[in-house]
C-alpha positions in Angstrom: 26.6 92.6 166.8 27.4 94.0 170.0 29.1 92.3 173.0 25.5 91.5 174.3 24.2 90.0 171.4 27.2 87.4 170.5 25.8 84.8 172.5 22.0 83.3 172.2 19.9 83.3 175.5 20.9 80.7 177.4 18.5 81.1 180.7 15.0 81.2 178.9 13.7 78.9 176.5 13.6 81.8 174.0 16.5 81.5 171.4 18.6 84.8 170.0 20.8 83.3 167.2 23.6 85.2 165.4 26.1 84.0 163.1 28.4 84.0 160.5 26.4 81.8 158.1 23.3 82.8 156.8 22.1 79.5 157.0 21.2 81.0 160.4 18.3 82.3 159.2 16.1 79.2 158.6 16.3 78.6 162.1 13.2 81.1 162.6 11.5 78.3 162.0 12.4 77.0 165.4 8.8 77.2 167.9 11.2 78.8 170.3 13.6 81.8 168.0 12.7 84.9 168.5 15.2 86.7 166.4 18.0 85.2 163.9 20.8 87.1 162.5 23.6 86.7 159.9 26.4 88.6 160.6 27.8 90.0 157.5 29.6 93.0 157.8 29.4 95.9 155.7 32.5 97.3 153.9 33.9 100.6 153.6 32.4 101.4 150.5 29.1 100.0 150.7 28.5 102.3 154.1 29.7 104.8 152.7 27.1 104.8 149.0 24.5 104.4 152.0 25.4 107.8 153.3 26.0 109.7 150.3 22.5 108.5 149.2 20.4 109.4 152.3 22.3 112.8 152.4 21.6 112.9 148.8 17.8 111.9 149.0 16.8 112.2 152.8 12.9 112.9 152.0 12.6 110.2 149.7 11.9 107.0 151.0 10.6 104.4 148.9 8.1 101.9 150.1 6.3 98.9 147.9 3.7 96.4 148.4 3.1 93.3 146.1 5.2 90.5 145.0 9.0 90.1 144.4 9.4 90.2 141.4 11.6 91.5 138.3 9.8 94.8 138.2 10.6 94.9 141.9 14.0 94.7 141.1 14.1 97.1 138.6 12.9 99.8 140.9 15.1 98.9 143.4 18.4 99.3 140.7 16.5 103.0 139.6 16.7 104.3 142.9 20.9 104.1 143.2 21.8 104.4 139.3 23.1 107.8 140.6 24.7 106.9 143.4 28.6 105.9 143.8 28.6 102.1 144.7 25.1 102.1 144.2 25.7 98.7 142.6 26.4 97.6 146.2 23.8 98.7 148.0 21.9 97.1 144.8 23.6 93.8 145.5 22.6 94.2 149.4 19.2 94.6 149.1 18.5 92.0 146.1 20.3 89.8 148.6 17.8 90.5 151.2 14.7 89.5 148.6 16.4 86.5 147.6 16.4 85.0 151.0 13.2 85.9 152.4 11.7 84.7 149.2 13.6 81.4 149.1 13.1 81.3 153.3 9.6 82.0 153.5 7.8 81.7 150.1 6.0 84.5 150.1 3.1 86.1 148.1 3.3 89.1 149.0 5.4 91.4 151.0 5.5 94.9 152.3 8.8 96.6 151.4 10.9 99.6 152.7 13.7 101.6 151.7 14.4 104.2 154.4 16.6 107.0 154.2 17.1 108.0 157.6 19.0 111.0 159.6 16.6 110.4 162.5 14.8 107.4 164.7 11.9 106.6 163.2 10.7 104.4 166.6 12.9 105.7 168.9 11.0 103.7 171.7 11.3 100.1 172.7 8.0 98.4 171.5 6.9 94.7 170.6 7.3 94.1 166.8 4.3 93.6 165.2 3.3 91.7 162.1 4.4 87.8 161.2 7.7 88.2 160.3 10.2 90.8 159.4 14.0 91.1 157.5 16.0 94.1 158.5 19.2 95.6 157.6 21.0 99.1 158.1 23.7 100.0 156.2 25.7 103.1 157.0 26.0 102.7 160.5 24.5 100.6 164.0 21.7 98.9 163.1 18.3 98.1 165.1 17.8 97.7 168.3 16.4 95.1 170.5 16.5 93.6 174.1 16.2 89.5 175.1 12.6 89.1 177.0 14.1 88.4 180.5 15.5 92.2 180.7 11.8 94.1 179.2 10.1 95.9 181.7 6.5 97.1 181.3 4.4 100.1 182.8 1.5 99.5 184.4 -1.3 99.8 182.7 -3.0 103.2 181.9 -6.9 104.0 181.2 -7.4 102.7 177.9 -4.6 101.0 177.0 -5.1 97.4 175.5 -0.6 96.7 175.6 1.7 98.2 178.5 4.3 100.3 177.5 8.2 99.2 177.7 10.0 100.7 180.3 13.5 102.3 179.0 15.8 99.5 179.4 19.1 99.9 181.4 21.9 100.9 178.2 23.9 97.6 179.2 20.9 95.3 178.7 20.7 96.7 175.0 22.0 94.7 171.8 22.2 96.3 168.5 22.9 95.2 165.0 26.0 96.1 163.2 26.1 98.0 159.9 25.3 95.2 157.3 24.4 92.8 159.4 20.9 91.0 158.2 18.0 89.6 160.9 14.6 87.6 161.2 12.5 89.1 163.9 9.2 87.8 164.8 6.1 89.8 165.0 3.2 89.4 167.6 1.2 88.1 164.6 2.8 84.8 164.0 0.8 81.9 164.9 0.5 80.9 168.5 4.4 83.0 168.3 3.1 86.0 170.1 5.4 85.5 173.2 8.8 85.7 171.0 7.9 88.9 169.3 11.0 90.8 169.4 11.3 94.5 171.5 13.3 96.6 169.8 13.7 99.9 168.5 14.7 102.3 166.2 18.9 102.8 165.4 20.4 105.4 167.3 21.8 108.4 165.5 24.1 111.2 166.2 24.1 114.6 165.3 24.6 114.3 161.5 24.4 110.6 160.9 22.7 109.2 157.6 22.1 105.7 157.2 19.6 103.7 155.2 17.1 101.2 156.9 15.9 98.4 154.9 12.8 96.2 156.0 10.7 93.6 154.5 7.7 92.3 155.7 5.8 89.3 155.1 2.1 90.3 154.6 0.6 86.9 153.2 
C-alpha cells in the first residue's frame, strides 16, 4: 500500500484495514469497515505474465456471471495456457475465488478479468454494489480515499448523487501490484455510509496491467 494507506482511520469511526494476513479480510464483517486489504506482494514474474498477457490480448477481456465453480476454473486456466507464468496469474486469481467463496458464501457472483492499458473509471466515485474483491497485477492497483478527505459538488439539475471533487494527490491511497481488498458497495445493508470512493489505477504512457474484480450479486 502506499504511505497513506499503512495505517487504518483512526479519527472517524470508519475502519481502513491493511495487512499482512489475509485473515484481514473477514473483518468486512465489522458494521464499521469500509475497506480490508491483504497485503501480498506480487513478484517479479507474476507482474511481469500480467503484462505480457494484456499487451498480448488488450481487447479481450473476459467477464462471467454465475457460480464458482469447476467450469469457472477451467475458463479461467484457458485464458493464460499461452502465456509465460500463466500458471501464476492462474494461482492468483483461483486464490481470489477461494476466499470470497469461503468469506462470503456466495451463490452467485459477477466476475472480471480486465486487460487494461487505460483507466477504465478514471474518476473518484462511490462503489456500488454489496461487496466487491479486487486485485491488479502488473502494476499500482485501485484507488481510493478515507471518507473524512471526499469532497462533493453541489448538486446540479437532475442529479440524484453529487459528484466527487478531485481529491488533493496527498490524500490519495493506492493498492500495490498484488495486493488483494474487500470494498463495500452502497448496496450493503444499512452499509451505505462505508461505501468505498475510489477509482480507476493510474497508467502511464505504455503501461499494461490486468484488473481483476469479483462481485457478489446474491
Amino acid at each position: 500500500m502506499s504511505v497513506n494507506s499503512e495505517v487504518c482511520a483512526q479519527t472517524q469511526s470508519t475502519k481502513y484495514l491493511i495487512d499482512e494476513s489475509a485473515s484481514v479480510l473477514s473483518e468486512i464483517y465489522d458494521p464499521n469497515t469500509a475497506l480490508a486489504c491483504y497485503c501480498t506482494p506480487s513478484t517479479w514474474a507474476k507482474s511481469r505474465a500480467a503484462v505480457h498477457y494484456v499487451k498480448k490480448s488488450p481487447d479481450h477481456p473476459f467477464q462471467y456471471q454465475g457460480e464458482i465453480s469447476e467450469e469457472l476454473s477451467e475458463q479461467v486456466k484457458n485464458l493464460f495456457v499461452d502465456t509465460a507464468h500463466g500458471d501464476l496469474l492462474i494461482e492468483h486469481i483461483e486464490l481470489m475465488l477461494r476466499m470470497f467463496d469461503a468469506l462470503l458464501e456466495p451463490k452467485e457472483i459477477g466476475l472480471r478479468i480486465l486487460p487494461c492499458t487505460y483507466a477504465m473509471s478514471p474518476a473518484f466515485h462511490s462503489q456500488n454494489g454489496i461487496v466487491r474483491m479486487l486485485s491488479t497485477l502488473g502494476g499500482s492497483g485501485e484507488r481510493w480515499l478515507e471518507h473524512g478527505f471526499v469532497e462533493y459538488y453541489p448538486l446540479e439539475k437532475g442529479q440524484f448523487t453529487p459528484a466527487v471533487k478531485e481529491p488533493k494527490e496527498c490524500n490519495v491511497n493506492t493498492l500495490c501490484d498484488g495486493d488483494i481488498a474487500l470494498v463495500k458497495g452502497k448496496n450493503w445493508l444499512d452499509q451505505e455510509h462505508n461505501a468505498v470512493v475510489c477509482s480507476s489505477p493510474l497508467f502511464d504512457n505504455d503501461t499494461a496491467k490486468l484488473c481483476v474484480y469479483i462481485d457478489y450479486i446474491s
